[in-house]
VEXKOL-894318 format. One record per residue: y, x, z of N, C-alpha, C in turn. Coordinates in pm, whole numbers, m for minus. Atoms other than C-alpha are relative to their C-alpha. Layout:
# residues N
+--------+--------+--------+--------+--------+--------+--------+--------+--------+
:    n_Y :    n_X :    n_Z :   ca_Y :   ca_X :   ca_Z :    c_Y :    c_X :    c_Z :
+--------+--------+--------+--------+--------+--------+--------+--------+--------+
:      Y :      X :      Z :      Y :      X :      Z :      Y :      X :      Z :
...
+--------+--------+--------+--------+--------+--------+--------+--------+--------+
# end
This chain:
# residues 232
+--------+--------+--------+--------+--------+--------+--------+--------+--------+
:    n_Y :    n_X :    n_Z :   ca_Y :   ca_X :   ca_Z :    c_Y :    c_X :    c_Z :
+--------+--------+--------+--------+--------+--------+--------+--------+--------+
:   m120 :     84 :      0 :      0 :      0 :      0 :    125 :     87 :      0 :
:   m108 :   m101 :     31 :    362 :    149 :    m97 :     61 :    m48 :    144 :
:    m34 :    m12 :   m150 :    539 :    238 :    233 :    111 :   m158 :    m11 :
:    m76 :    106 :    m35 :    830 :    m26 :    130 :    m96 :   m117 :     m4 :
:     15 :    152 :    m42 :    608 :   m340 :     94 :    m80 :     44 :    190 :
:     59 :     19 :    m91 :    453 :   m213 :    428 :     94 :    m41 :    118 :
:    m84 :     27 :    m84 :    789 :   m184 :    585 :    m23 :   m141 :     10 :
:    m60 :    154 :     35 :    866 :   m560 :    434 :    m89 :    m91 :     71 :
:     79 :    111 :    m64 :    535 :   m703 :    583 :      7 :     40 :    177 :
:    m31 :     10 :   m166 :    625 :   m564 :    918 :    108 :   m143 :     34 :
:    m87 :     78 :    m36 :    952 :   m738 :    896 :    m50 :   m164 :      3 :
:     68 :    173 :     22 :    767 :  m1091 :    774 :    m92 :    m30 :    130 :
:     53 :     16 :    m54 :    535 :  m1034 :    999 :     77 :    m36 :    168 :
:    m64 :     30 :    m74 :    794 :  m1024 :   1298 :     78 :   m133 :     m8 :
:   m101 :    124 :     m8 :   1003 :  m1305 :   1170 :    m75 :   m108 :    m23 :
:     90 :    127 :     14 :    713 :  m1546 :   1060 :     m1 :    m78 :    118 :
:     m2 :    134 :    m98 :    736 :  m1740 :   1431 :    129 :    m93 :    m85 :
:   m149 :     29 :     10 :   1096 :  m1804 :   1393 :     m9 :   m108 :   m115 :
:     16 :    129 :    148 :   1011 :  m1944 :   1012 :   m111 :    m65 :     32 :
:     98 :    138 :    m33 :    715 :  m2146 :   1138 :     71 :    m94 :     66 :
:    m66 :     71 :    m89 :    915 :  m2300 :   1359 :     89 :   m136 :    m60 :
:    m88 :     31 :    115 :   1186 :  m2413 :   1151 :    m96 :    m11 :   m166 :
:     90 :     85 :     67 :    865 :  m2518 :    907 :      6 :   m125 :     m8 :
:     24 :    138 :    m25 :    754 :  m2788 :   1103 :     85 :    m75 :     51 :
:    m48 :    130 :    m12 :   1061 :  m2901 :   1194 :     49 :    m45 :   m126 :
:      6 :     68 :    111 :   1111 :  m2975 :    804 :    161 :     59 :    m89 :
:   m150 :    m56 :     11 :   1470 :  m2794 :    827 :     m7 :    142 :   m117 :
:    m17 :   m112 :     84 :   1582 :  m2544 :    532 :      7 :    131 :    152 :
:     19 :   m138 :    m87 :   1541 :  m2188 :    705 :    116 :     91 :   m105 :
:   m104 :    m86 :     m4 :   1807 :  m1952 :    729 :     22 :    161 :     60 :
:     25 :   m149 :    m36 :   1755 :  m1557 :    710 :    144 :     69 :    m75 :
:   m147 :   m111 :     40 :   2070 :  m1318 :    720 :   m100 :    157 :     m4 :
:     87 :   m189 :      4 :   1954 :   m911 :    588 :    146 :     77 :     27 :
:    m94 :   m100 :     15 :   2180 :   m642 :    676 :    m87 :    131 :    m24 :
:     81 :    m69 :     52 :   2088 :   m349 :    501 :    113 :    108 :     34 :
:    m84 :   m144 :    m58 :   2252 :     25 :    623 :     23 :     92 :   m146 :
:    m19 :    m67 :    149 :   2214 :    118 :    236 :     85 :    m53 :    m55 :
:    m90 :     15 :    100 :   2419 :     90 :    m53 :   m116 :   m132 :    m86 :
:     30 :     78 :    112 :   2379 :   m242 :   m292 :   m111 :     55 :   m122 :
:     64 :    m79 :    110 :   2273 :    m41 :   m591 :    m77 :    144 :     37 :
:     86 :    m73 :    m45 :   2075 :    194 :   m372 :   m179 :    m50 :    m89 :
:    157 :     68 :     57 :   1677 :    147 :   m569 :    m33 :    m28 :     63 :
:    128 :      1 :   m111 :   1502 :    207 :   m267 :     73 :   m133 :    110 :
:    m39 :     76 :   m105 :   1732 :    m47 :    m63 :    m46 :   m130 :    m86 :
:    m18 :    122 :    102 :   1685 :   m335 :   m386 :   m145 :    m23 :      7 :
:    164 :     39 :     18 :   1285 :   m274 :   m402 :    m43 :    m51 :    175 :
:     39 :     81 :    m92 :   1277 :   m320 :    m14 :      9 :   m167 :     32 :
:    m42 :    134 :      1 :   1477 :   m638 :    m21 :   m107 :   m128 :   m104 :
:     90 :    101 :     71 :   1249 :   m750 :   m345 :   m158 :    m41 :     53 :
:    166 :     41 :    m78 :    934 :   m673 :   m107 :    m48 :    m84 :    115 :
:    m14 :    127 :   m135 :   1044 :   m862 :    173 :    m13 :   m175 :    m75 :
:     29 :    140 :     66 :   1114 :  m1171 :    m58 :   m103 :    m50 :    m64 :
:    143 :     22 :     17 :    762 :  m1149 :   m185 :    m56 :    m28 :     93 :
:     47 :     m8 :   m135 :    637 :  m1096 :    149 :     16 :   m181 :     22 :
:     m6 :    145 :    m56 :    793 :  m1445 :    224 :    m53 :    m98 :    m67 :
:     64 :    104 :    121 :    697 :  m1620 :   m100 :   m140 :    m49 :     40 :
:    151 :     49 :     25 :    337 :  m1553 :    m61 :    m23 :    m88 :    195 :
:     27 :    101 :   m139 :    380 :  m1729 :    333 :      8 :   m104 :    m45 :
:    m48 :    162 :     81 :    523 :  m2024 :    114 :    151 :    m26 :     48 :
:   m148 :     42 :    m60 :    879 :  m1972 :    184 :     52 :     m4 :   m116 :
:    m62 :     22 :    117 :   1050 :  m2024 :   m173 :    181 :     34 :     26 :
:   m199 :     20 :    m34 :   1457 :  m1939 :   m172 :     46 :    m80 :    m99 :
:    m44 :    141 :     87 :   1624 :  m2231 :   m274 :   m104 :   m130 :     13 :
:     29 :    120 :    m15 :   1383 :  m2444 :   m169 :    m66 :    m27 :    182 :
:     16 :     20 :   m166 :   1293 :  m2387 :    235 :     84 :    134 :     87 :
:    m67 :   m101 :   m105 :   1456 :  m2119 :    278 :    136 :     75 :    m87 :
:   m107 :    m50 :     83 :   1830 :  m1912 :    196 :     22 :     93 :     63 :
:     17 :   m133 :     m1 :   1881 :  m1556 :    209 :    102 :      3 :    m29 :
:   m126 :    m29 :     39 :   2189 :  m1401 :    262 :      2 :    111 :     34 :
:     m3 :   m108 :     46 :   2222 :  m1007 :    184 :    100 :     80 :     27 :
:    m83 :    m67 :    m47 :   2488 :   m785 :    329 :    m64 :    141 :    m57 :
:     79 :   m106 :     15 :   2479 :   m400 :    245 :     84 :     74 :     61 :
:    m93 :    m99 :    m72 :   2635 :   m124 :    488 :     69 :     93 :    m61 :
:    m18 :   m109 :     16 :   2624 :    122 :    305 :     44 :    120 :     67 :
:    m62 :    m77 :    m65 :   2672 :    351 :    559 :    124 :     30 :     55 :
:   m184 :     12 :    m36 :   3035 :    267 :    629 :    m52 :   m103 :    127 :
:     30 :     60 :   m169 :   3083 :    154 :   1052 :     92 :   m148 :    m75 :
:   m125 :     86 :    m31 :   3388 :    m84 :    927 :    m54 :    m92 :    m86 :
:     29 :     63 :     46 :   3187 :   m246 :    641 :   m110 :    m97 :     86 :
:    149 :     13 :    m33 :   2872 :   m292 :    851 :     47 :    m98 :    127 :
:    m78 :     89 :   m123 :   3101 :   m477 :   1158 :     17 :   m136 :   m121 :
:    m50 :    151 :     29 :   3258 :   m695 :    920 :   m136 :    m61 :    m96 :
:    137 :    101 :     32 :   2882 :   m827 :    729 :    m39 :    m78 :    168 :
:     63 :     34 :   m152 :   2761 :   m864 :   1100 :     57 :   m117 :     39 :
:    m68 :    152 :     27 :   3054 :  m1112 :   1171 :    m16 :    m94 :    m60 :
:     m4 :    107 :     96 :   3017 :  m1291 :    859 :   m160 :    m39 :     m2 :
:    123 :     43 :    m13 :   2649 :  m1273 :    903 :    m76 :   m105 :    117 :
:    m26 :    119 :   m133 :   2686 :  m1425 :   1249 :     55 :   m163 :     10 :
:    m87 :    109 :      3 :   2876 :  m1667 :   1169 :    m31 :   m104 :    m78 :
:     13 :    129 :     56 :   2685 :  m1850 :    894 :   m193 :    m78 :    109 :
:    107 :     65 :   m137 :   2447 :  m1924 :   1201 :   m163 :     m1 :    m69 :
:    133 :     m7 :     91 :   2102 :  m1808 :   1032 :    m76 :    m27 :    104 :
:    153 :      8 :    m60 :   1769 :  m1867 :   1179 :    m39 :    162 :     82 :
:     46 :   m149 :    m39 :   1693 :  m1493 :   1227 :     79 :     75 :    m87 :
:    m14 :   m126 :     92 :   1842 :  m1114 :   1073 :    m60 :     63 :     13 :
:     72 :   m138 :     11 :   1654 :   m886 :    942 :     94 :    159 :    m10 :
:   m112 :   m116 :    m20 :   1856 :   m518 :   1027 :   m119 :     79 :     m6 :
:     58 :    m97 :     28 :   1736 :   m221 :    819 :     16 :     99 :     10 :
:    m41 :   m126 :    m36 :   1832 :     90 :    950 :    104 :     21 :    162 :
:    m38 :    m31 :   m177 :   1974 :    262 :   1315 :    144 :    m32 :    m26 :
:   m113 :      7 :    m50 :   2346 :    216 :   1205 :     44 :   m135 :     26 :
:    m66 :    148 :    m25 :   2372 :   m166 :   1158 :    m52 :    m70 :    136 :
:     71 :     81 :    m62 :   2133 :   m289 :   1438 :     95 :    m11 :    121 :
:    m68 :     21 :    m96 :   2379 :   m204 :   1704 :    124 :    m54 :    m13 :
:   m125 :     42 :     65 :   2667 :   m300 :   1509 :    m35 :   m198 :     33 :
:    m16 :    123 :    m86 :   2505 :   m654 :   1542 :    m59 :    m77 :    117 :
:    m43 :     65 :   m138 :   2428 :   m672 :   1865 :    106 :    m44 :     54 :
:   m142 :     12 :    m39 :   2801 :   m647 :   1943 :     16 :   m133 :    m38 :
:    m66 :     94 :     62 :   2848 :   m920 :   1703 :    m89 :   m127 :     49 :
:     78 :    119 :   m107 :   2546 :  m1153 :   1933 :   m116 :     46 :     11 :
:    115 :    m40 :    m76 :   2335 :  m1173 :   2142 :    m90 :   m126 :     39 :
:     93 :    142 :    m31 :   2184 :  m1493 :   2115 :   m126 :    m24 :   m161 :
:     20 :     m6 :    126 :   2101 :  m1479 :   1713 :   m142 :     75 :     24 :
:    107 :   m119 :     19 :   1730 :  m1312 :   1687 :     23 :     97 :    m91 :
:    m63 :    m71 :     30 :   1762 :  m1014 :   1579 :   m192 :    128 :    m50 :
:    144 :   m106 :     45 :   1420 :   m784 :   1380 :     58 :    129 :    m91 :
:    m34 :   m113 :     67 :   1483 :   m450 :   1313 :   m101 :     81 :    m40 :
:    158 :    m76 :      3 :   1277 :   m203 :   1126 :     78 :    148 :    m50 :
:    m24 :   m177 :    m18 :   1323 :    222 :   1059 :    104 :     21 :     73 :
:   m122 :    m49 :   m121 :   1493 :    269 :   1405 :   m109 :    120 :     47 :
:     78 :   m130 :    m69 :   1329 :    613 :   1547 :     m6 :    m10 :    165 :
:    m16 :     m9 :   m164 :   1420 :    547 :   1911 :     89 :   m139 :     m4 :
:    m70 :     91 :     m9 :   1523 :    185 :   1970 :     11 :      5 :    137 :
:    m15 :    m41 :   m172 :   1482 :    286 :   2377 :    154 :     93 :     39 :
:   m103 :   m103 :    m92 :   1721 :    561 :   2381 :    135 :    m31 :    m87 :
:   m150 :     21 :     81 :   1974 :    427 :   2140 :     31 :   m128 :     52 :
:    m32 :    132 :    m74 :   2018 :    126 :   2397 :     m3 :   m143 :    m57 :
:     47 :    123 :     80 :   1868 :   m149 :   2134 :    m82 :   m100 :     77 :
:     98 :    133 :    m70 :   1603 :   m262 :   2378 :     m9 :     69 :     82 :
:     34 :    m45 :   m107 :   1498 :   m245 :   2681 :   m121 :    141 :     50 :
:    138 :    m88 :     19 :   1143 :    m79 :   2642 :    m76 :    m73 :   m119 :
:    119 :     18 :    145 :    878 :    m77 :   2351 :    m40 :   m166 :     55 :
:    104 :    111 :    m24 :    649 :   m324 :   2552 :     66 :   m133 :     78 :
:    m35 :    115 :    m35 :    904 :   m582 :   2651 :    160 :      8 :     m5 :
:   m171 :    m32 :     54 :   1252 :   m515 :   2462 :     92 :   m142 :     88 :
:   m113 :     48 :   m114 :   1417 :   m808 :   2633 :    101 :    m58 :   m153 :
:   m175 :     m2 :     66 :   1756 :   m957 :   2500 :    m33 :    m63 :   m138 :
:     70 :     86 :    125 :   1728 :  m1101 :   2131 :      9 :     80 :   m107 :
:     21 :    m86 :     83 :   1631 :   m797 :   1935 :   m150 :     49 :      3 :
:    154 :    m40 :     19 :   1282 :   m670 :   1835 :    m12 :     60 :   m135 :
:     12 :    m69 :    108 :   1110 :   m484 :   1568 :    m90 :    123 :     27 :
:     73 :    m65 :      6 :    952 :   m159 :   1456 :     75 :    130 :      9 :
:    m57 :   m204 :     56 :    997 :    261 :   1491 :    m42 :     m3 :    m99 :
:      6 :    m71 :    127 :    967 :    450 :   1221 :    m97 :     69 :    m14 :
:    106 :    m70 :    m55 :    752 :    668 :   1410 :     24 :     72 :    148 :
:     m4 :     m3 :   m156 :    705 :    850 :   1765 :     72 :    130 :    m52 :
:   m108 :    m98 :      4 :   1020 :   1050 :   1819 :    m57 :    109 :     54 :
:     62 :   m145 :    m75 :    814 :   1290 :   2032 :    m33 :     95 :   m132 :
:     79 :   m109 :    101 :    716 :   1460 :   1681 :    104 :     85 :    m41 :
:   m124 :    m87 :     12 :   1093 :   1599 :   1655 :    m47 :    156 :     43 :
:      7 :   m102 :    m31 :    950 :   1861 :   1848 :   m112 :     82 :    m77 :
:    104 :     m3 :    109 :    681 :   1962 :   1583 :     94 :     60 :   m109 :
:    m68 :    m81 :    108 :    950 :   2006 :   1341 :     38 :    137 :     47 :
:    m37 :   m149 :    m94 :   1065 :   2341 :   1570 :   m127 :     70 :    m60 :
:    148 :    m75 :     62 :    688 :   2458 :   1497 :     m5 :     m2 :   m116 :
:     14 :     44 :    152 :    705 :   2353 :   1193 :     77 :    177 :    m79 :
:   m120 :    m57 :     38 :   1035 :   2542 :   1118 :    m36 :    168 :     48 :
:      7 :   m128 :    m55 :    893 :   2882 :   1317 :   m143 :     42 :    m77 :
:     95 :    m12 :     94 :    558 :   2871 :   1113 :     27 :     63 :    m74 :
:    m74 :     m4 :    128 :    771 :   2867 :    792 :     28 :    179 :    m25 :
:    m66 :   m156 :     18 :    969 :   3170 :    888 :     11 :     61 :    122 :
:     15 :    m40 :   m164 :    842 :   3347 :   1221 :    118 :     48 :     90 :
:    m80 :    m77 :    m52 :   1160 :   3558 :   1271 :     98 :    m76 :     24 :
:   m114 :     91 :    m62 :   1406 :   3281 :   1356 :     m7 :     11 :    122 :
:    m36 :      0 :   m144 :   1569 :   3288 :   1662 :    101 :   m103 :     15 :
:    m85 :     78 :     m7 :   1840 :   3037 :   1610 :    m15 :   m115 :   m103 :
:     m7 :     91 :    118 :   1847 :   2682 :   1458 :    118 :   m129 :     65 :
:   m158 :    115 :    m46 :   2142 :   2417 :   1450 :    m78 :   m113 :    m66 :
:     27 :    124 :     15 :   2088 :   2059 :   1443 :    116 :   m115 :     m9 :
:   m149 :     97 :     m1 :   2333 :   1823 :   1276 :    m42 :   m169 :     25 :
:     29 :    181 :    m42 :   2353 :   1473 :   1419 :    126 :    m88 :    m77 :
:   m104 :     77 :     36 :   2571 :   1205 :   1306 :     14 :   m108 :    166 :
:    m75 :     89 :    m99 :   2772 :   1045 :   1553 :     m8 :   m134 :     47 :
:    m11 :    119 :     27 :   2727 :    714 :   1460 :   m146 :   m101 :     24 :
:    160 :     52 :    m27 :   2359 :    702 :   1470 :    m47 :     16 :    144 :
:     50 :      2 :   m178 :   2253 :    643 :   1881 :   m140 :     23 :    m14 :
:    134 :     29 :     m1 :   1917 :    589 :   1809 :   m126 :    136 :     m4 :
:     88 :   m154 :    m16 :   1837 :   1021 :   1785 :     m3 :     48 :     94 :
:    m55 :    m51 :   m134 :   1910 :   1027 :   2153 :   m157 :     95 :     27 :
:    183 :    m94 :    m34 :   1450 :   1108 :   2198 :    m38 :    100 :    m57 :
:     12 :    m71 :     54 :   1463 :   1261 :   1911 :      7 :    149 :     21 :
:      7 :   m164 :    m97 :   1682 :   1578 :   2014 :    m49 :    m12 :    137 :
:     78 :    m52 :    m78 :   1532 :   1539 :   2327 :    m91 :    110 :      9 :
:    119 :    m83 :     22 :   1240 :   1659 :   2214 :     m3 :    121 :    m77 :
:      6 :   m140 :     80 :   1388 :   1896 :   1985 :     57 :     82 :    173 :
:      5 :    m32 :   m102 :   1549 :   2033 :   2323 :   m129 :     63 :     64 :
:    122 :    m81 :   m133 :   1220 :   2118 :   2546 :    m54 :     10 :    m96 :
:     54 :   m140 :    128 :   1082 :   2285 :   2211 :     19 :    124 :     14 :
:    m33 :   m133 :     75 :   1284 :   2510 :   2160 :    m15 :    160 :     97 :
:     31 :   m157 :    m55 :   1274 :   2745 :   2468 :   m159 :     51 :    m32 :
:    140 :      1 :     14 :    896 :   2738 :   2433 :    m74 :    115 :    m93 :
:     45 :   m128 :    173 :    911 :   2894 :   2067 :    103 :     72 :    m23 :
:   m101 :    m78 :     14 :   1185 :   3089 :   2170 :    101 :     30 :   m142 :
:   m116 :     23 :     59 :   1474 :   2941 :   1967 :    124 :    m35 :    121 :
:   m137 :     58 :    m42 :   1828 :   2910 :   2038 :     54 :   m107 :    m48 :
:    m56 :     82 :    119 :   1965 :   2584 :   1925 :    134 :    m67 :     36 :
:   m134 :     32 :     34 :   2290 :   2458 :   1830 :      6 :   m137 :    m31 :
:     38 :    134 :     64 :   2412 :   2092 :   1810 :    141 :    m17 :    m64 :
:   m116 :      5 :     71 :   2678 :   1990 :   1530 :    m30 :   m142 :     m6 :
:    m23 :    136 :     11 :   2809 :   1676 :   1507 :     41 :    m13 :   m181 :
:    m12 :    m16 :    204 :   2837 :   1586 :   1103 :    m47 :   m157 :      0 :
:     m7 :    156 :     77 :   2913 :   1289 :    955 :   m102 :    m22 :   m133 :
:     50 :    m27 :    153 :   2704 :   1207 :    627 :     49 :     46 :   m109 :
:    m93 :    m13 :    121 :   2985 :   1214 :    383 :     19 :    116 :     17 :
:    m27 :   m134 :    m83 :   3002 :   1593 :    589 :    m87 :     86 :    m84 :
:    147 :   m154 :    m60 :   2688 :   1770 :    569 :     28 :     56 :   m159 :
:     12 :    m92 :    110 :   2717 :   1835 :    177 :     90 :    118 :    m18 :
:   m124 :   m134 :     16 :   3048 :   2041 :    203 :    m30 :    114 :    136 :
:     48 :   m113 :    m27 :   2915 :   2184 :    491 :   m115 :     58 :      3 :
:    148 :    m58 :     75 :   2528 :   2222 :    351 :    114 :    126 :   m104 :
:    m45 :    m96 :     99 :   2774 :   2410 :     90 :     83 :    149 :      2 :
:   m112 :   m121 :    m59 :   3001 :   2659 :    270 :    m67 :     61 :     88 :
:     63 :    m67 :   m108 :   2767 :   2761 :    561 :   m163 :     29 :    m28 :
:    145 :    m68 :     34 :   2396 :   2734 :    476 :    m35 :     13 :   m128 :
:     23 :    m51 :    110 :   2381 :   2847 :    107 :    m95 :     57 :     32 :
:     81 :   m138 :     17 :   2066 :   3076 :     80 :    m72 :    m75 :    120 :
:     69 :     63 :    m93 :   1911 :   2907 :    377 :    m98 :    m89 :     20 :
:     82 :     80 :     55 :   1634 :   2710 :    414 :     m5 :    m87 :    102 :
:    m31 :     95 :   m123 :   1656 :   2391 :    608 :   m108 :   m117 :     m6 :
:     89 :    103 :    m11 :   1432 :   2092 :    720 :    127 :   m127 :     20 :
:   m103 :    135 :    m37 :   1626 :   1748 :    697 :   m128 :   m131 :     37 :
:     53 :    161 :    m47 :   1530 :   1390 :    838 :    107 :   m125 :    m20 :
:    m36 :    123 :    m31 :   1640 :   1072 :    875 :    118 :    m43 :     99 :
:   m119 :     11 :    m94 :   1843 :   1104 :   1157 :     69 :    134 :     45 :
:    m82 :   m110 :     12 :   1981 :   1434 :   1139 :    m82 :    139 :    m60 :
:     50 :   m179 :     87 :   1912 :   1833 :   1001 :    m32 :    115 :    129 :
:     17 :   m146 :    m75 :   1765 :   2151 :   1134 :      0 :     88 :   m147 :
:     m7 :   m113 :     90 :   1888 :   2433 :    975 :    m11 :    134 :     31 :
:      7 :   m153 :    m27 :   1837 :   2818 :   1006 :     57 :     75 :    m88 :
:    m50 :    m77 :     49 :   1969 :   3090 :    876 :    m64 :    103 :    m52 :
:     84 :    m58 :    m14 :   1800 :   3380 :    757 :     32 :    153 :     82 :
:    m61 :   m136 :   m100 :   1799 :   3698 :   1047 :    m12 :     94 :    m34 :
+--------+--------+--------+--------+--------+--------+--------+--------+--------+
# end
């Protein structure tokens, strides 16, 4: 199965009460998406088309039990507030929130609205939920995977090229949700005797400074931020 329809049947699979519900009581169903990608992103357009399959084959039809309404962040905080509002506001059934920057964006915007999120890395330490096994509050959903493996990339990264002694790790500001993540890069690193460095870097950032500082360098990137080295 391709990773996006697997994401998409997580998400169906979380929101299917909500649309049973609003089945039998006979009422059109009402799903808001906020998506942390760009519109004309592929990979954000094939998730969205796998989710709406996903629902089809439950027997949800759009336009005829159910209406879908599509927001896209694109990575902007000020766009991703104002969908959230407007997403709030046309009083949906449930949102589906695809990525760590929008999910907290609409909590702010309620806390009554259900709320299924899916590729958050740490929804614990980025203050989304309470705990894994009983999040609480009206948010739920899936990791991405177990943040404890941050520290793996360090091994990873000392494997590669034994003689490192120093590696920097750029975070973005915006994203809460890498709080376990560096954790774990943290109690790595003395271990495999690295020094590490933490930079704060915006997205729209890292290419000018991927371009001026680590030229020639060989770096590991993720999802929620970079390890880079230098060579000693």
């Amino acid at each position: 199965m391709l990773r996006r329809e697997f994401i998409a049947g997580l998400g169906c699979v979380a929101v299917w009460p909500v649309v049973a519900h609003a089945q039998q009581a006979g009422e059109m169903f009402r799903i808001g998406v906020l998506m942390s990608l760009a519109a004309d992103d592929p990979e954000a357009q094939a998730r969205v088309a796998a989710f709406r399959k996903e629902l089809q084959q439950l027997g949800w039809v759009e336009g005829r039990n159910v209406r879908i309404d599509t927001r896209w962040g694109a990575g902007n905080a000020d766009d991703a507030r104002k969908y959230a509002a407007e997403l709030v506001a046309l009083a949906p059934n449930v949102i589906l929130a695809s990525g760590g920057t929008v999910v907290g964006t609409l909590l702010q915007a309620t806390r009554t609205v259900p709320i299924v999120f899916t590729q958050i890395a740490d929804p614990v330490g980025g203050g989304l939920v309470a705990s894994l096994a009983k999040p609480g509050g009206n948010a739920t959903g899936f990791t991405a995977f177990e943040y404890g493996m941050s520290g793996k990339w360090l091994e990873l990264l000392k494997e590669i090229a034994p003689g490192v002694t120093r590696a920097a790790v750029l975070r973005d500001p915006a994203i809460a949700q890498g709080i376990g993540q560096f954790g774990a890069i943290q109690l790595a690193a003395p271990s495999l005797g690295l020094e590490r460095s933490w930079l704060r870097a915006r997205r729209s950032r890292f290419c000018r400074w991927f371009t001026s500082r680590c030229v020639g360098s060989r770096f590991q990137r993720s999802s929620q931020g970079h390890a880079a080295h230098g060579k000693q």
